[in-house]
DRENLONU-841502 format. One line per field, with one value per atom (N, C-alpha, C): residue number from 0; atom name; y, z, x. Coordinates in pm, 1 decimal. Example, Ala and Ser with C-alpha at 12.3 -4.5 7.8 and 13.67 -1.06 7.14 Angstrom:
2
k = 0	0	0	1	1	1;
a = N	CA	C	N	CA	C;
y = -569.0	-450.0	-330.0	-225.0	-106.0	3.0;
z = 780.0	780.0	780.0	708.0	714.0	787.0;
x = 1319.0	1230.0	1320.0	1285.0	1367.0	1290.0;
! end
This chain:
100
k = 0	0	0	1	1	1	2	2	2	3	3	3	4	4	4	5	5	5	6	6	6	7	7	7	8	8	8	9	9	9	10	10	10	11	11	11	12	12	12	13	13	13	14	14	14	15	15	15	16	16	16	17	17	17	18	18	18	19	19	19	20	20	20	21	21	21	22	22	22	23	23	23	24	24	24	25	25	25	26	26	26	27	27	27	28	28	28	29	29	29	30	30	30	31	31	31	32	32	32	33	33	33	34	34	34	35	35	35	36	36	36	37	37	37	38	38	38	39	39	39	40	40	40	41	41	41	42	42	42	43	43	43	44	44	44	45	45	45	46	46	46	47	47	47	48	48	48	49	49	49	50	50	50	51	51	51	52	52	52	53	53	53	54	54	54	55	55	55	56	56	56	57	57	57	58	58	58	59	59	59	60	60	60	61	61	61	62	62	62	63	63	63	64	64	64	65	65	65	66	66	66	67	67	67	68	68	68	69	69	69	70	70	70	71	71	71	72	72	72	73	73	73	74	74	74	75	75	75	76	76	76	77	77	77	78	78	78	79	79	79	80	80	80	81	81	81	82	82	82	83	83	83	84	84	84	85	85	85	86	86	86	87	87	87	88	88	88	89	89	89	90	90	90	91	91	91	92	92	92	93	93	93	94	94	94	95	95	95	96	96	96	97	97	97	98	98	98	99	99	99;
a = N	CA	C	N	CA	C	N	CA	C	N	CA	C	N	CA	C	N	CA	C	N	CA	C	N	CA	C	N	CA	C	N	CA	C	N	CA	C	N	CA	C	N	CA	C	N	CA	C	N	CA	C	N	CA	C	N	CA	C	N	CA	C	N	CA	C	N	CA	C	N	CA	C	N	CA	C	N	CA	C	N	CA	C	N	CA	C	N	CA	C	N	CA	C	N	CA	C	N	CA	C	N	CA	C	N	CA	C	N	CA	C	N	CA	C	N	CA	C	N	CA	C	N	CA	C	N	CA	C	N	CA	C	N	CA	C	N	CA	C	N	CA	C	N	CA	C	N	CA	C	N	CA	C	N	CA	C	N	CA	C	N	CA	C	N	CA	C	N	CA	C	N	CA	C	N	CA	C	N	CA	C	N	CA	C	N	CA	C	N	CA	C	N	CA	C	N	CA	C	N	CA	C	N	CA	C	N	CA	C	N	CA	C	N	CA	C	N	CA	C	N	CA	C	N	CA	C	N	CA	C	N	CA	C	N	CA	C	N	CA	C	N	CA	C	N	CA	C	N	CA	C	N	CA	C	N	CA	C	N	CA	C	N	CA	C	N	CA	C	N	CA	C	N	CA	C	N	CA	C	N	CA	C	N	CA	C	N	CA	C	N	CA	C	N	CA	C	N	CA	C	N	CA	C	N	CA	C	N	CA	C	N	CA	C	N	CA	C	N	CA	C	N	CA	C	N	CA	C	N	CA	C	N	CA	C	N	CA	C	N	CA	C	N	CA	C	N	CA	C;
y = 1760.9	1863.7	1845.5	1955.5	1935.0	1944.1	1889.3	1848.5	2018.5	2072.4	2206.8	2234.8	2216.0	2295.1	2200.3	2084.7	1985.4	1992.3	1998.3	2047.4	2210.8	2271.7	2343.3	2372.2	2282.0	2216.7	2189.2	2069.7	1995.9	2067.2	2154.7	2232.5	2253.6	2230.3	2228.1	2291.0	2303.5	2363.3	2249.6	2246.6	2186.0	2214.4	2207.6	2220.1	2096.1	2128.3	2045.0	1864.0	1889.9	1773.7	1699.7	1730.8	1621.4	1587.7	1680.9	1638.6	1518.0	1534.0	1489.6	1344.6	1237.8	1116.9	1090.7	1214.3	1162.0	1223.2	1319.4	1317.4	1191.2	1155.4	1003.4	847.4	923.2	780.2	855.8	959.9	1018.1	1042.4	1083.7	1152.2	1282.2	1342.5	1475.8	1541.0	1642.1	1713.3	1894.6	1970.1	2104.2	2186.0	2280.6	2356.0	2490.7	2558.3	2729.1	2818.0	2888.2	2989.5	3027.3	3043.2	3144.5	3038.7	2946.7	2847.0	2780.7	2796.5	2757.0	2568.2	2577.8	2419.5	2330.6	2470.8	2324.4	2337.1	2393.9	2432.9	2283.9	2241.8	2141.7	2021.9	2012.3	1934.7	1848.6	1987.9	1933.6	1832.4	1907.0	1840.5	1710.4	1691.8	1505.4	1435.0	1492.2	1426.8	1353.7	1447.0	1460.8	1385.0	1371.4	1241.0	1362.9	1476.4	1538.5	1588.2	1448.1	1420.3	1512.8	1574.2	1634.8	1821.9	1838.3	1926.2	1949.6	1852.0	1820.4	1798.9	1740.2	1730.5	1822.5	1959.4	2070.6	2162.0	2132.3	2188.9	2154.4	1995.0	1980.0	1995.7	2030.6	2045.3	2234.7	2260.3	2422.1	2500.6	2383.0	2377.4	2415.6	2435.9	2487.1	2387.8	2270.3	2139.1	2108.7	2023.8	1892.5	1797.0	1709.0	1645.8	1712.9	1673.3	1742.6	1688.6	1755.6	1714.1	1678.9	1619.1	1586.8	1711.1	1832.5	1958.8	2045.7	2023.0	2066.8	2036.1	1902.6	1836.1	1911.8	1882.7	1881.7	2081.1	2141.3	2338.5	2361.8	2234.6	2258.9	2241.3	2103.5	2079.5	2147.5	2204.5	2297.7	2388.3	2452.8	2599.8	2666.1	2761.9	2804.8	2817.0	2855.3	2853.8	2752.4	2628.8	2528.3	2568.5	2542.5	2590.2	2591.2	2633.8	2536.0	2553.1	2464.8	2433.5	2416.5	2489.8	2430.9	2334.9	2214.9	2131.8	2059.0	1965.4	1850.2	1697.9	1636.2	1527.8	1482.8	1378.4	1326.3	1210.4	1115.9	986.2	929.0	890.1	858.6	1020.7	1130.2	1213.4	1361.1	1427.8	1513.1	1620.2	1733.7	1844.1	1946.4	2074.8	2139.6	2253.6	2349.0	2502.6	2586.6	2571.9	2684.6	2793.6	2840.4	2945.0	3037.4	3142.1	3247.0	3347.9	3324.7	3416.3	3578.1	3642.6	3770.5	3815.9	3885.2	3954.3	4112.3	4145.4	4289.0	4363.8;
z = -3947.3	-3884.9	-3733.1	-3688.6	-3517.9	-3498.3	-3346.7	-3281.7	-3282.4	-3229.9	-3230.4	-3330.4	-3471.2	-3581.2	-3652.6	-3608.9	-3631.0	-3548.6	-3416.5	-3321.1	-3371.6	-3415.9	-3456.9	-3570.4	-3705.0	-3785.3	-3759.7	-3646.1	-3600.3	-3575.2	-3494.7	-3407.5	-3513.9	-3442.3	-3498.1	-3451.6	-3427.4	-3357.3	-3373.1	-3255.7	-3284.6	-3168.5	-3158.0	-3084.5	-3012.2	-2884.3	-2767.7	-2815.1	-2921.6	-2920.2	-2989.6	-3077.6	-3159.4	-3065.9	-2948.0	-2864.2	-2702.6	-2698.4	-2564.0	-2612.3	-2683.2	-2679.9	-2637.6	-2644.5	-2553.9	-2405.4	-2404.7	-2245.5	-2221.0	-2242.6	-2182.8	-2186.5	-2287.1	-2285.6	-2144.3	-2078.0	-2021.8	-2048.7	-2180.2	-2249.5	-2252.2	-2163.4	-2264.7	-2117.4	-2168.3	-2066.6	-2127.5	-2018.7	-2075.6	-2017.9	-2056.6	-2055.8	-2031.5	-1941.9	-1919.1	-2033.1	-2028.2	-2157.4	-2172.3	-2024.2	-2010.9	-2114.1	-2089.3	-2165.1	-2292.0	-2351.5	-2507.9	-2534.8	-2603.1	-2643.9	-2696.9	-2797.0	-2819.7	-2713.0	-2622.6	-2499.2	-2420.4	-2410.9	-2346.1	-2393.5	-2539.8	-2652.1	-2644.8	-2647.0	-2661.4	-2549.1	-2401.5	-2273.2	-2289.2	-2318.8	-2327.7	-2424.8	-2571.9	-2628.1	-2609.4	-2551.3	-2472.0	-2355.0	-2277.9	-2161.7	-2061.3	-2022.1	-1929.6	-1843.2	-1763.6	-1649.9	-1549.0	-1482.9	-1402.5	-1445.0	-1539.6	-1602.2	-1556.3	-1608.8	-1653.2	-1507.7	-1396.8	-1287.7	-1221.0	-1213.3	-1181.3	-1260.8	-1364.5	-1384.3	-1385.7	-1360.2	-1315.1	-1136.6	-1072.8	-975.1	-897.3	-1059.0	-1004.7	-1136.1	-1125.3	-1248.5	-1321.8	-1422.6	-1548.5	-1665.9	-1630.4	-1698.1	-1634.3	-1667.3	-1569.7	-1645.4	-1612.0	-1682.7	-1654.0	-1822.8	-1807.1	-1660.6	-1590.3	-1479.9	-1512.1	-1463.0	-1472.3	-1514.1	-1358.3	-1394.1	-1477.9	-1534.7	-1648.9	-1777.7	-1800.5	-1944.6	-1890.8	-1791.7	-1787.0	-1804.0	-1795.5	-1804.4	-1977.2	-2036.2	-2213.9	-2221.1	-2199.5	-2282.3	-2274.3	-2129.0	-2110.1	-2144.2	-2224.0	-2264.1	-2292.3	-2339.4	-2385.1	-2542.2	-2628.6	-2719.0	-2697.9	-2782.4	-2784.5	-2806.2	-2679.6	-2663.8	-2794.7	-2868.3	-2928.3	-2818.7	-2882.0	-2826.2	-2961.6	-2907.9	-3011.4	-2934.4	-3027.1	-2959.7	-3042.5	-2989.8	-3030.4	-2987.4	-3057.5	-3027.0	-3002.2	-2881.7	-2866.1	-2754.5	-2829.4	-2774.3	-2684.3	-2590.3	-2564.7	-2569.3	-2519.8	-2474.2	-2566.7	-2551.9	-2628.6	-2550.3	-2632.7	-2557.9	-2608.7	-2487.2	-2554.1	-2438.4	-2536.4	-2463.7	-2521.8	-2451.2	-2478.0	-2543.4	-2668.6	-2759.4	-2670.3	-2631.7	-2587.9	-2717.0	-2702.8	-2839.6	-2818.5	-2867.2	-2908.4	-2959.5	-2885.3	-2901.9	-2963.5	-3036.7	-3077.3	-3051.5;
x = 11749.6	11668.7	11671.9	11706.0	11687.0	11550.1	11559.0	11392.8	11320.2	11376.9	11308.0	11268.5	11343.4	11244.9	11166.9	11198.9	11055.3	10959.0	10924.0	10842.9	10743.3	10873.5	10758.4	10709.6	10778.3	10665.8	10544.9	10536.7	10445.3	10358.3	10372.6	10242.3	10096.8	10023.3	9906.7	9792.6	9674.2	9565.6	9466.0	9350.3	9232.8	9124.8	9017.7	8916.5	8911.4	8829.2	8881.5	8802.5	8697.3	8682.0	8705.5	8816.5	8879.4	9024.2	9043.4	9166.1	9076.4	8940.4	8916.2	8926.2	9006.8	8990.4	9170.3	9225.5	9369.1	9364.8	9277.8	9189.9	9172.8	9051.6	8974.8	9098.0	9256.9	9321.8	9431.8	9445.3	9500.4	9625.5	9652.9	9771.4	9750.6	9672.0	9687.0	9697.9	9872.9	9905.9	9887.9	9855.2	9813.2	9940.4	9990.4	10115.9	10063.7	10122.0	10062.9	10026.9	9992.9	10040.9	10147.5	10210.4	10369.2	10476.2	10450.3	10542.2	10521.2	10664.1	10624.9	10598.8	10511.1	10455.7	10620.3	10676.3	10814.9	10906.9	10966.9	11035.5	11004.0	10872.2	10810.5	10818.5	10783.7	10822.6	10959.3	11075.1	11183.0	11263.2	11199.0	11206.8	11172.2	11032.1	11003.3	11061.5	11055.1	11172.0	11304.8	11369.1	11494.3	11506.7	11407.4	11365.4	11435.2	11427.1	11458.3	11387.1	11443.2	11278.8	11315.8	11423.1	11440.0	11374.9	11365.4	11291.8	11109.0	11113.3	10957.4	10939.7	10974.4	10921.0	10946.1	11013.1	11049.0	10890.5	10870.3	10753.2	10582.5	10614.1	10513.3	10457.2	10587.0	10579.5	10537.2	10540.7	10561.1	10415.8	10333.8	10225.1	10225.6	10359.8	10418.2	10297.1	10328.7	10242.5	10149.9	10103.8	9966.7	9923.2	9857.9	9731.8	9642.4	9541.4	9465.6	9363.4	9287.1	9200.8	9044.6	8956.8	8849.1	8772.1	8811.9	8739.9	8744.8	8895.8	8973.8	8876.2	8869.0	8777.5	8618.3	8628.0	8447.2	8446.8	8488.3	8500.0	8458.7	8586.6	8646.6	8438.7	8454.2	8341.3	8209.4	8186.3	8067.9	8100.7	8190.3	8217.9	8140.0	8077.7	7969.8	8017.1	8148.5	8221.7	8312.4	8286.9	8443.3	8579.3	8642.0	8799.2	8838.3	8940.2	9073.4	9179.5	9268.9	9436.5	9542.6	9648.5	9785.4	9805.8	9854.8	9912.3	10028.9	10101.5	10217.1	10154.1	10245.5	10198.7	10382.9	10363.8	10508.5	10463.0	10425.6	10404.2	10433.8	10369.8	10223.4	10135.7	10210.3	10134.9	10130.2	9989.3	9974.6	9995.6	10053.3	10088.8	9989.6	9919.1	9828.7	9849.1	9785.8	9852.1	9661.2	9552.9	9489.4	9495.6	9457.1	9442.0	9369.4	9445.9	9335.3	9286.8	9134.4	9082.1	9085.0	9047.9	9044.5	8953.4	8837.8	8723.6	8750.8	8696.6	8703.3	8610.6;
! end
């Protein structure tokens, strides 16, 4: 199986507070919306650092930030996120919800 269609096996969802303990270990990087979670996936896998620093430089990615965690958790509704996991670090992309 290639990484891509295991990656997106993987993908998963969860609410921010079963993800804020790879916050607090500072693994957890957040990915735009514009960009796909395995696209990103496959980059760290792949160790294609010249990538990944092209987008963390152009805030495609990040860690998550202090003000970042501290927003999730005062939400007034707890975020979710899709995310990956690709060790050390978790990958997570904000679910934007949909009000009717």
């Amino acid at each position: 199986m290639e990484i891509k269609e295991k990656l997106e096996q993987d993908l998963a969802s969860a609410p921010w507070g079963e993800l804020k303990p790879h916050y607090d270990r500072g693994a957890l990087i957040i990915v735009a919306p514009e960009q796909s979670l395995v696209s990103v996936g496959v980059a760290f896998h792949d160790d294609q650092k010249d990538q990944v620093e092209t987008w963390l430089a152009d805030g495609t990615i990040s860690k998550c930030s202090e003000t970042q965690a501290k927003s999730f958790a005062e939400a007034e509704e707890e975020p979710s996120f899709e995310y990956l996991i690709l060790q050390p670090f978790v990958l997570v992309k904000l679910i934007r919800k949909h009000f009717h």
